[in-house]
N, C-alpha and C positions, 0 to 999 in steps of 0.2 A: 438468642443474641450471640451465644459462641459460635455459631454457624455464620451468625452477620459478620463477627471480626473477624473469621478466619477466610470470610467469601472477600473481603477488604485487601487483606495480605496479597489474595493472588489477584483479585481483579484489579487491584489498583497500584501491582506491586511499584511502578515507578513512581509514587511518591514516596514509595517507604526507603525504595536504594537510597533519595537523596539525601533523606533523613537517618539512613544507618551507615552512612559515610559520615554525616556529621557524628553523630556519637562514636563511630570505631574510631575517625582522627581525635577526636576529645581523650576516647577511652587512654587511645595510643599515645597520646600526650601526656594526661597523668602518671599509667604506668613505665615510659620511659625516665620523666620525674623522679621516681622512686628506685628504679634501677641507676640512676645518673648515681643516688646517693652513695648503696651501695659499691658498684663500680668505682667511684672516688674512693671511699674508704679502703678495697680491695686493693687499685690500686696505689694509693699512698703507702700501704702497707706490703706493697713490692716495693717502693721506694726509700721512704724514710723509716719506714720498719722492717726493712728488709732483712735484718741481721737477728731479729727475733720473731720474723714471720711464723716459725714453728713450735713456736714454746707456748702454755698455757698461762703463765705466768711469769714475769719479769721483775728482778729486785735489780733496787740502783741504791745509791748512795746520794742522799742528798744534798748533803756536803762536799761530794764527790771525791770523800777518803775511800782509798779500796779494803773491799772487807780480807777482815785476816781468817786464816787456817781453819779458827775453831768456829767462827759465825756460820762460814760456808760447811762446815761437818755439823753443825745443829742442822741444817736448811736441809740439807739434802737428805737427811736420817728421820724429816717429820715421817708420817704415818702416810700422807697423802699423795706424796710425790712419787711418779712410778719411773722419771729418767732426769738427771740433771747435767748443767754444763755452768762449768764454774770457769769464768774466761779470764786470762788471763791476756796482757795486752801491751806494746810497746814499741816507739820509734825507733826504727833502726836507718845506716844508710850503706849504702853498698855500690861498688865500683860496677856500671854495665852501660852498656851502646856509647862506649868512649868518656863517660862524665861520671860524676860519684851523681847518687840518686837517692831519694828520700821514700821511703815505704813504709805501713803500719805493717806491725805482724802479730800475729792474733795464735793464740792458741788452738788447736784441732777440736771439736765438738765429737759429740756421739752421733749416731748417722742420724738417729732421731731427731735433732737439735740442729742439724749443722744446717748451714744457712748458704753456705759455697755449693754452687752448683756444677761439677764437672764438664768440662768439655773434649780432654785427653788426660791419659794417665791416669794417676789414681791418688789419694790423699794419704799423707803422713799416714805410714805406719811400722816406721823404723826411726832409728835414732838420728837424726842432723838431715831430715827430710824435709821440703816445706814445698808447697803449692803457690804459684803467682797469675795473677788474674791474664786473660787474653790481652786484653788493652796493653799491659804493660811490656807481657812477651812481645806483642810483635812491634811494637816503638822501640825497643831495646834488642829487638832478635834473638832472644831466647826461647827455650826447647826444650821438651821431657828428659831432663840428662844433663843439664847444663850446671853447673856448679858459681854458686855463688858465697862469697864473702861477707856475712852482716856485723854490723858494729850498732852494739849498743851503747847508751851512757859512758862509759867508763871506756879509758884506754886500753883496756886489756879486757873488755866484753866482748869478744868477737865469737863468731861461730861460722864455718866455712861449710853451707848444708849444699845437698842434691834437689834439682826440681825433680818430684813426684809427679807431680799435674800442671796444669794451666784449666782455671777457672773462669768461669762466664765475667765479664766486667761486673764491678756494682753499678747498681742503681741507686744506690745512697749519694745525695748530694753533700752529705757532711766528708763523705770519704772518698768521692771520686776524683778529689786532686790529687792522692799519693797512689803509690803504688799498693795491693792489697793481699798478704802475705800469709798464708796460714802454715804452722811450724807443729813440731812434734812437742813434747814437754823438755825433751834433752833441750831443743833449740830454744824454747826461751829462758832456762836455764841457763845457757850460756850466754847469753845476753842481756841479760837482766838482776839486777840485785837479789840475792836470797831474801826474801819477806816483805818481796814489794807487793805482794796483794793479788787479789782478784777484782777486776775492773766491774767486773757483775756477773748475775747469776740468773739461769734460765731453767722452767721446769716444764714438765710434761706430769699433769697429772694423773690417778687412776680413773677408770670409767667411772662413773657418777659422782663425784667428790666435787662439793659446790667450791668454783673459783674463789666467791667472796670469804668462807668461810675457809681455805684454804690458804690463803694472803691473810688474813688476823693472825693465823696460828702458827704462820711461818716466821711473820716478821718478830712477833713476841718471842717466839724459841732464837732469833735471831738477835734483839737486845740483851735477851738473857746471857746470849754470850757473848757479850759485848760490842757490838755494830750498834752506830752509833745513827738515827734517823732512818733506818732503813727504810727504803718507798717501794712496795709492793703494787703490779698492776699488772692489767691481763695486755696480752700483746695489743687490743683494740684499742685500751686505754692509754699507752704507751705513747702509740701513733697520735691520738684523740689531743694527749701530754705536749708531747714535743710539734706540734701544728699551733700549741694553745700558746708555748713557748716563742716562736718563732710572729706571733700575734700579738707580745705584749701583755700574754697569759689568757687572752682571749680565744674562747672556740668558736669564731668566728663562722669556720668552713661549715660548721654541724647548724648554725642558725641559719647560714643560706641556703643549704639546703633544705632546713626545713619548712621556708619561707616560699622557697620557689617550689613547693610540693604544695603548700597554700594556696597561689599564686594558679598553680594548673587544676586544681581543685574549682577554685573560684569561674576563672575561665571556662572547664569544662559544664558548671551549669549551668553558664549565662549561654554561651552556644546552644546546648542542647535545649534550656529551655524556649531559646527565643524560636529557634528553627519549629519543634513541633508544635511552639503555641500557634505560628503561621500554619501550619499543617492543618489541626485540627479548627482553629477559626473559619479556615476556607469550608469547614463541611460544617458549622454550624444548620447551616438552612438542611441539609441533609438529616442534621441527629435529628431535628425539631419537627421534621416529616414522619421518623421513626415514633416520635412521642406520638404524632397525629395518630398515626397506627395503631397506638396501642402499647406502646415500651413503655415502660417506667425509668423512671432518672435512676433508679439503680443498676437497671439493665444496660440503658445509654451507656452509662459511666463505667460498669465490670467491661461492657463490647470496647472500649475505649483504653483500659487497665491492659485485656489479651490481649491486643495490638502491643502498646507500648512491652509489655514484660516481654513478646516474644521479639520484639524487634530489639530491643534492649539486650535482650540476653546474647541474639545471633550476632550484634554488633559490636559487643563487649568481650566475647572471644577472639573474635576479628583485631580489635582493636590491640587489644593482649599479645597476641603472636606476632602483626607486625611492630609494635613496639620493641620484642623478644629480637625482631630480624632488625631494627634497626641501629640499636644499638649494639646487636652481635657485627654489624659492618662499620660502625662507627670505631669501633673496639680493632677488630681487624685491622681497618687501616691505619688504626695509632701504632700498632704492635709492629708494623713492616716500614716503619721509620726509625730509625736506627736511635735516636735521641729518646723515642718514646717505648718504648719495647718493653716494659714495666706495665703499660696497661692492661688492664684486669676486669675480667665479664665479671659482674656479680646478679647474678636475679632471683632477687631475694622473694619467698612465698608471699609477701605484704604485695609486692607490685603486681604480682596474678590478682590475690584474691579480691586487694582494693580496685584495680578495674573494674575487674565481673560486678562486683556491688556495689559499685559506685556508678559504673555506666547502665549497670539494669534501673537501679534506684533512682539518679536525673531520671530516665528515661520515663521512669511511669509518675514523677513526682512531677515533670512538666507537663506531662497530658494531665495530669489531672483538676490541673488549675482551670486550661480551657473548657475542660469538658463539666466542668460543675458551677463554668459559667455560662454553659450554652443549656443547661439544665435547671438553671435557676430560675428562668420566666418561662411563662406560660408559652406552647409550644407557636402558637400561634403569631405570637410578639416576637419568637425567636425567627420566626419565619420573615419579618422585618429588617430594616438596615438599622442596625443600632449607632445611635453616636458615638465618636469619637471622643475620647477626650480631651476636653477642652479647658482655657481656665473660664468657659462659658457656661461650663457645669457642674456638678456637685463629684464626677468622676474625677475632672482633670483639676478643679482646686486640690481635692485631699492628693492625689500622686503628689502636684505642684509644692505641697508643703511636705509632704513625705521627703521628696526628693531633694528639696532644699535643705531639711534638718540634717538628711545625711549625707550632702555634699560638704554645705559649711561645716560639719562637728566633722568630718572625715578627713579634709581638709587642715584641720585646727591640727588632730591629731597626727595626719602625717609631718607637719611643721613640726611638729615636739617632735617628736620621736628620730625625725631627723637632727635635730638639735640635739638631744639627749643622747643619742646613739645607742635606742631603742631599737633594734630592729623590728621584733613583735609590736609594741606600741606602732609603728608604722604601716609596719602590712598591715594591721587593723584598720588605721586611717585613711590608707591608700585603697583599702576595697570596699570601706563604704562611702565614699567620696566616691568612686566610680559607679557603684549602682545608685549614688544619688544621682549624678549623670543620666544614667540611662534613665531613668523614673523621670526625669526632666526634658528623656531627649522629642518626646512627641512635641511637646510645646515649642521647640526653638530649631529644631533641625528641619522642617518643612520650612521655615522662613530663611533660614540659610540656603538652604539648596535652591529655594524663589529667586534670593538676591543674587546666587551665582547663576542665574537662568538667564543676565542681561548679559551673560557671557554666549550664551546661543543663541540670540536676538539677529543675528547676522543670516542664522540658517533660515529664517522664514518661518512658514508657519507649525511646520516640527518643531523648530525650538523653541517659540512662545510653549503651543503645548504641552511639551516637555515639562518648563517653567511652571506652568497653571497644574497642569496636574500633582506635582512637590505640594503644595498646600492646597487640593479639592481633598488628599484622602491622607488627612498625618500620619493616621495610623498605620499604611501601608508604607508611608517614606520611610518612617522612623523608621520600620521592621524590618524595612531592604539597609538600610545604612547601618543599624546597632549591628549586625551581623560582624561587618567590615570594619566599626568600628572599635569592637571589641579583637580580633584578630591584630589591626594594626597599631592599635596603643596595646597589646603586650608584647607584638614585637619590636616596635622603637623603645619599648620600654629596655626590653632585655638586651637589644643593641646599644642602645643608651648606658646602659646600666654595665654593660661586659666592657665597651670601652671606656668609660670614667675608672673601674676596675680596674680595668689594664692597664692605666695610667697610673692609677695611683701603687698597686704592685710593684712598676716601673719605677716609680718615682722612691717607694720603701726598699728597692733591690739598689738603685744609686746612692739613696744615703748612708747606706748598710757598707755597699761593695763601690767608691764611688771609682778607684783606676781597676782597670781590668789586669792590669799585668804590669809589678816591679821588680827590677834589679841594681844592685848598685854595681857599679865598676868598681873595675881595680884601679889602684893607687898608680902605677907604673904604666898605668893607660896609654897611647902614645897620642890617639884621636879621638876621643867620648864623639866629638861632635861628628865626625866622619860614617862611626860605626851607627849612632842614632841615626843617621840618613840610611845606609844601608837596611835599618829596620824596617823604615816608612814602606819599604819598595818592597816589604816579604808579602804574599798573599794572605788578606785574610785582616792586614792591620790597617785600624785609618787611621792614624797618626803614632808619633813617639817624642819626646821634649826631653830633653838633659837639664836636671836640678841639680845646683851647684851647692855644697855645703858650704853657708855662710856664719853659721855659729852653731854656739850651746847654751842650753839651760846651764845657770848656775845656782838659782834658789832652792832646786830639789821639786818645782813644780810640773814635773811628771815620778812617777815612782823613782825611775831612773836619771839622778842627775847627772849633768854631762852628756844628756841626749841631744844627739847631732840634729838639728833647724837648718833646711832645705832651703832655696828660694827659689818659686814661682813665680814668674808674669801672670798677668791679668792674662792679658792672652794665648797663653799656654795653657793655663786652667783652663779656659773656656771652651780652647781644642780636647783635651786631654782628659777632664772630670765627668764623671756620667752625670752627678747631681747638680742639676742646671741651679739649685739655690745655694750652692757653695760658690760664691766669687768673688775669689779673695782682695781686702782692700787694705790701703797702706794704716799701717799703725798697729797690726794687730799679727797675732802670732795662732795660729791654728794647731788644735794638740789633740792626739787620739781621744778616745772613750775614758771615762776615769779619771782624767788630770785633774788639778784643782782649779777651780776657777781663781780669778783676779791677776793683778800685774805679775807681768814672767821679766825675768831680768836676763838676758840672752849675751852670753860674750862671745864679740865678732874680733876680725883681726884691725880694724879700728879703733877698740874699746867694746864697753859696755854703754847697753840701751836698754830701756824700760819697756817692754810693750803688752799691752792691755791682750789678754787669751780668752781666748775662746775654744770652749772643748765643742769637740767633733760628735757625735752617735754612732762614730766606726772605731773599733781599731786597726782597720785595714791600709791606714796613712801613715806616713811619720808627722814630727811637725814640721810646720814648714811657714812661710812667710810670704808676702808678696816682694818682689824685689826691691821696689823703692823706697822699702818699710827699713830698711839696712842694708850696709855694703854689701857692694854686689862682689866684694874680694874673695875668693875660693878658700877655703882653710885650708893649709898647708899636711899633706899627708893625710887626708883625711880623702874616701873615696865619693864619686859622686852618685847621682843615682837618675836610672831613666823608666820614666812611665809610659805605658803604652795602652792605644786605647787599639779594643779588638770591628769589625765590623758587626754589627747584627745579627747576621745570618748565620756567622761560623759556629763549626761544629766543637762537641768536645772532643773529637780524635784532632783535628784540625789544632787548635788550643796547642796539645800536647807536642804536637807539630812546631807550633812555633816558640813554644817553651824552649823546645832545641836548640832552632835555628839562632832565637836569641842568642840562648849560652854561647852557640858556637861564633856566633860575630864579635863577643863581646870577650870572649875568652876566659869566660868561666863556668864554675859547677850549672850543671841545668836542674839541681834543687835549692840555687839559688835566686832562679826565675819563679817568684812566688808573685800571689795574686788568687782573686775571686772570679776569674774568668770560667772557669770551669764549673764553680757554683753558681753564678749567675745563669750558663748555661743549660743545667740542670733542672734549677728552681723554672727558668723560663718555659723547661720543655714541659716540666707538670704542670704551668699554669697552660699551658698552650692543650695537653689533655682537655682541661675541665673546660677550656673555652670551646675545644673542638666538640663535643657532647653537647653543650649550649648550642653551640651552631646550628647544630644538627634539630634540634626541638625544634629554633628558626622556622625551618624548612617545614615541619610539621605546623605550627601555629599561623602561619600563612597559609595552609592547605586550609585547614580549618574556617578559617575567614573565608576563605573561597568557595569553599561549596555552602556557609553560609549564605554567601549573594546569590549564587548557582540558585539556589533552594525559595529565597523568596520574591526574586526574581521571576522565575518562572510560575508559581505560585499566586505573583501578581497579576501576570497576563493572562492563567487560565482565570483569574478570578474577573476579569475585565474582559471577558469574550463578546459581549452583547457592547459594551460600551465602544471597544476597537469597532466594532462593526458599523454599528451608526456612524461613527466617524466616516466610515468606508463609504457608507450608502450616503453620507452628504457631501464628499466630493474627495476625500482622503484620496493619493495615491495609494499603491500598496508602498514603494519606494521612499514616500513620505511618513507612512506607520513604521516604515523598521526605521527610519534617519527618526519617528518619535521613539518611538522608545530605546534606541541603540544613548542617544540625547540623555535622555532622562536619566539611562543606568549610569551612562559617563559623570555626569551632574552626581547622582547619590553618590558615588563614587568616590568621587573626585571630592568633596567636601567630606566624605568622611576618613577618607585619608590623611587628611591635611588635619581635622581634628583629631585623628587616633594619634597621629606623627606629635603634634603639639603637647597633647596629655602624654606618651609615650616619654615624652625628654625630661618632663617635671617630674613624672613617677620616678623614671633611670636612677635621676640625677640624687633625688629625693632619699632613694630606697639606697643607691651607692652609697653617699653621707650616713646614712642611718645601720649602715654595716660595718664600714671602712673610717668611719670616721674618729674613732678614740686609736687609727693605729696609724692612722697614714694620713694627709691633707687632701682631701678632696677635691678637685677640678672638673667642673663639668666638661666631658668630652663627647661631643655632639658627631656623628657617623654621617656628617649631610650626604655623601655621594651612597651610600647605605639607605639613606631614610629615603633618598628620590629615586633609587630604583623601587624601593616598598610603594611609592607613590607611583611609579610608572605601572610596577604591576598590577596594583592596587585597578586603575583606570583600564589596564587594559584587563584583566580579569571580567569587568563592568561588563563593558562592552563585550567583550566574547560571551558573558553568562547574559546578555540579551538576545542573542542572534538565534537559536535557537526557538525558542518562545514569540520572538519576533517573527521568525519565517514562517512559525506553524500561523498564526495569527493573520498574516497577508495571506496567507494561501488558502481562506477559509472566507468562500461567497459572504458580503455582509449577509444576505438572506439567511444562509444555513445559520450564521452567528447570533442574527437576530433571534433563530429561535429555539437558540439555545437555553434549557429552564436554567 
């Protein structure tokens, strides 16, 4: 019998390629899965970890007091620690490219530790030395040699250092709107108060020294001298921290990832199974001849094992490597986009090894279903057409109620869980609600594809045909459609699901960040309104509005009382605010993050007015008013201020760009052009990563689907060789046999697209809510011009995986066909 499977392999090798493209795209889809995860983590941790990407260990301050002298001399003197970086950290501003300018400046690190990556000259290592990033050299045109001026706090904190180097820009979005400065210890000395602290501290352990037990021992030696809360974490958990942070405290990113590793899990055995149970059903009459011979059902079954384990295994490495290639060019092309250049390979051992065992394992755990059902009756009866399931029989009752208990309980459960903002609870519901589906689709998917058959009715007698044949052989329809439509509900799902996402990110970046870019004017202004025009017209901006100061808090109901109240129109908000549910109405007073709720008493140059507040979830605003809420009279000496919204597209060099120009229209410092334009820009280009990598699966889960149909498809028609025929020999054209069966594959097609796209947008929508939903507000965001090209290809994939099978099939005398065993 090992002689039969391996005489199988080669004699019949074209149905095994169809079948070990479907499992190498499945393999390649999980293991990309897994590398996505990785690769996110890698890259976030060029991004927002980027400044401890090197260290083994991270202490912060919870309280965000900086640790003094002797906490940091316990830390770095534990037993375990073999290099540390105790940072020290502070705003400075400094006169350069014509405007005083705002920078962080950071202490030098050990070369071990240091997080600055060189790109000329060389790093502190004299006295009043300091290194500034690229970005900022060349917006301000400075050079190795250049001499600058930094003022700290205090009026007489200054320090006049030499640039050393010029450094790679960051990729940290919390730091990429200042400039980013690294000095020697003289220079933060001179700029900084004696005993302001260390901002945090970074280690590098020795070889073997367990991280967790190395974070107890540190942070205890660390209380003991007094640091107060210290938070110990390894650089992954840092990252893992401030993601959770940035979520509401939620580790959102780690659950979808591990959902969508579910998700291709699931996928990959519904594919693989369905294709070789088509495989191996077509040679039923073949195994049950073997039995005639003389095989044993265990012989069947082991001949039936070699096949799958060796196709498994050749297709499972297959699968592995282009995965490895697809995402090393996914990766590539993020890196040579100037916004994304943080991006990060990561392939981690899990995504090899889980392939190989997981695509050998489907692979022989599907054949085995078929092949121990073609060995369960006597060889004789298998040599019979066996029925189909029906709810006519004792088969298709028990699926029919199988299928239903775990569509509706799957169903129940993804509704909670979407409720609950469950994620796990959901994928649970969402994937047995889908293979209740499929257990259900023999019964209902042949009577759909019938009743879209009065759509071919027009063609004659190909397309009745067409129509009749969807429900003479269910089990043939289902098996060509489940293919397709399991490929296309998880790609409308994930299109579904990446845009509601995207939305709602969108919508949590506008209420966070909701003007891109403000500045207030000077007092002595001559034209506010003249120079805002001049803004409108800089490249890069879609609008700018002048807010006039109309009053002040006088209750104390911001921390600051006496905080200047802006006025806004209705329709300048509406130009001007990213957050489409901020719009502001009269009566009410709008106030940063933190204010206190209830009536704010505001004095205007009118008097005084009561008005009912409402705090904001930014503090990227000031307060402000609608106009008709209070006089519209200007306060006297009191500066105004103008917001500006940026376009979509612009870059953050660009940004920095018009930071300038602002200043220079306006006639002031350009680090008094403040704004979240540059973090918005950031945050955007890392979501725009993780969705470009999604994309990319896209593309793989639609292949998938497609050599599904490819596969049963063709499958069908060798299985129908004598039936084509008769047709041929009672009056069929050949022209009429491919126009039937080009009909039919269009029809399964065509209806299962429409069902995959349908369940696709519920699961999306379902599974978005069940992620996003305790941080952001949910909107379903439906991709139609996306989900109808998935339906256009969808159809024409059909028909092209009929033409083939079709031609051989015409071109074959009904006679020879007729007497085909």
């Amino acid at each position: 019998m090992l002689r039969v499977a391996l005489s199988q392999l080669t004699t019949h090798f074209r149905r095994f390629v169809a079948i070990g493209l479907a499992v190498m795209l499945s393999v390649m889809f999980l293991s990309a899965t897994l590398m996505v995860g990785a690769s996110t983590n890698a890259s976030l941790g060029a991004s927002i970890g980027e400044a401890y990407r090197n260290a083994d260990v991270v202490a912060t301050s919870k309280n965000g007091e900086p640790f003094s002298q002797a906490a940091v001399d316990s830390a770095v003197s534990s037993p375990a620690v073999q290099d540390s970086y105790a940072e020290r950290s502070t705003y400075v501003t400094f006169e350069a490219g014509g405007g005083e300018q705002y920078g962080r400046l950071r202490s030098a690190a050990p070369a071990s530790l240091e997080s600055a990556v060189l790109s000329s000259g060389s790093m502190p290592s004299s006295a009043l030395e300091a290194t500034v990033d690229v970005k900022t050299a060349e917006h301000l045109g400075l050079t190795v040699g250049s001499t600058l001026e930094l003022r700290g706090a205090g009026p007489v904190k200054t320090a006049k250092v030499t640039i050393s180097g010029l450094t790679k820009a960051t990729n940290d979005p919390f730091s990429a709107s200042a400039a980013q400065l690294v000095g020697s210890e003289s220079v933060l000395n001179a700029v900084q108060d004696a005993g302001a602290g260390y901002s945090g501290l970074q280690f590098v352990l020795k070889p073997g020294e367990d991280a967790t037990a190395a974070k107890d021992y540190i942070a205890h030696r660390m209380e003991a001298a007094g640091a107060v809360e210290p938070v110990l974490e390894t650089a992954q958990e840092k990252v893992t921290s401030t993601v959770a942070m940035l979520s509401a405290g939620q580790d959102q990113l780690t659950v979808v990832l591990l959902a969508f590793a579910g998700v291709a899990i699931l996928v990959s055995t519904l594919v693989v199974a369905n294709t070789f149970s088509v495989l191996v059903a077509q040679r039923t009459r073949e195994l049950a001849l073997l039995r005639c011979l003389g095989a044993g059902r265990a012989q069947i079954r082991g001949s039936v094992m070699v096949e799958a384990l060796v196709v498994g295994f050749i297709s499972s490495v297959l699968g592995v490597l282009a995965a490895t290639g697809l995402m090393t060019g996914l990766i590539a092309w993020a890196k040579s986009q100037p916004e994304q250049a943080f991006a990060t390979l990561a392939v981690p051992p899990s995504a090899i090894i889980a392939g190989l065992v997981a695509g050998t394992l489907l692979t022989v755990v599907a054949a085995l279903v078929p092949a121990k059902a073609a060995t369960a009756v006597a060889p004789l009866a298998a040599l019979r057409p066996a029925d189909d399931a029906s709810v006519g029989n004792r088969r298709g009752k028990v699926r029919l109620i199988l299928g239903l208990v775990a569509m509706l309980g799957g169903a129940a459960l993804l509704v909670y869980g979407s409720m609950t903002v469950s994620l796990l609870v959901a994928l649970l519901g969402g994937a047995a609600s889908f293979v209740g589906i499929l257990l259900c689709s023999t019964l209902f998917i042949p009577s759909v594809v019938a009743f879209a058959g009065c759509l071919a009715a027009p063609a004659g007698v190909p397309g009745k045909l067409a129509a009749v044949n969807a429900t003479r052989n269910p089990a043939r329809t289902s098996a060509t459609a489940a293919a397709l439509l399991i490929g296309v509900t998880l790609v409308s799902l994930m299109m579904t699901g990446a845009a509601t996402s995207r939305h709602a990110f969108n919508d949590t970046l506008a209420e966070n960040y909701p003007v891109d870019l403000s500045v207030q004017t000077t007092v002595d202004a001559s034209d506010p309104a003249q120079a805002v025009a001049r803004i409108k017209a800089l490249d890069g901006v879609s609008t700018a509005v002048l807010l006039q100061p109309v009053g002040t808090l006088t209750d104390g109901a911001t921390p600051d009382a006496g905080t200047t109240i802006y006025g806004l129109s209705a329709a300048d908000a509406a130009s001007v605010l990213r957050d489409n549910n901020l719009k502001p109405t009269p009566g009410t007073v709008y106030l940063p993050e933190d204010s206190p709720e209830g009536p704010a008493e505001i004095s205007t140059a009118a008097g005084s007015v009561t008005l009912d507040a409402k705090v904001l979830r930014t503090r990227h605003v000031p307060a402000f008013v609608e106009t008709s809420s209070i006089s519209s009279a200007a306060l006297p000496e009191t500066p105004g201020m103008v917001w500006v919204k940026l376009d979509d597209s612009v870059s953050g060099d660009r940004v920095q760009a018009i930071q300038k120009e602002i200043a220079s229209t306006l006639g002031v410092h350009e680090r008094t052009v403040s704004g979240a334009a540059i973090e918005r820009v950031t945050f955007n280009s890392i979501i725009d990563v993780l969705l470009l990598v999604v994309t990319g699966l896209l593309g793989v889960a639609v292949v998938i689907a497609l050599i599904g149909v490819a596969n049963t498809l063709s499958l069908s028609v060798l299985e129908r060789t004598r039936e084509n025929s008769l047709l041929r020999a009672l009056g069929l054209t050949r022209g009429q046999l491919r126009g039937m069966l080009a009909i039919e594959a269009v029809l399964v097609a065509g209806v299962a697209a429409i069902m995959g796209a349908g369940l696709g947008i519920v699961y999306g929508w379902l599974g978005a809510q069940a992620t996003l939903g305790g941080v952001a507000t949910v909107v379903p965001a439906v991709p139609w011009v996306q989900l109808a090209a998935v339906f256009g290809v969808a159809v024409v994939a059909g028909l092209l995986a009929s033409v083939v099978p079709a031609r051989r099939a015409a071109r074959l005398s009904p006679v020879e066909g007729l007497a085909t065993a």
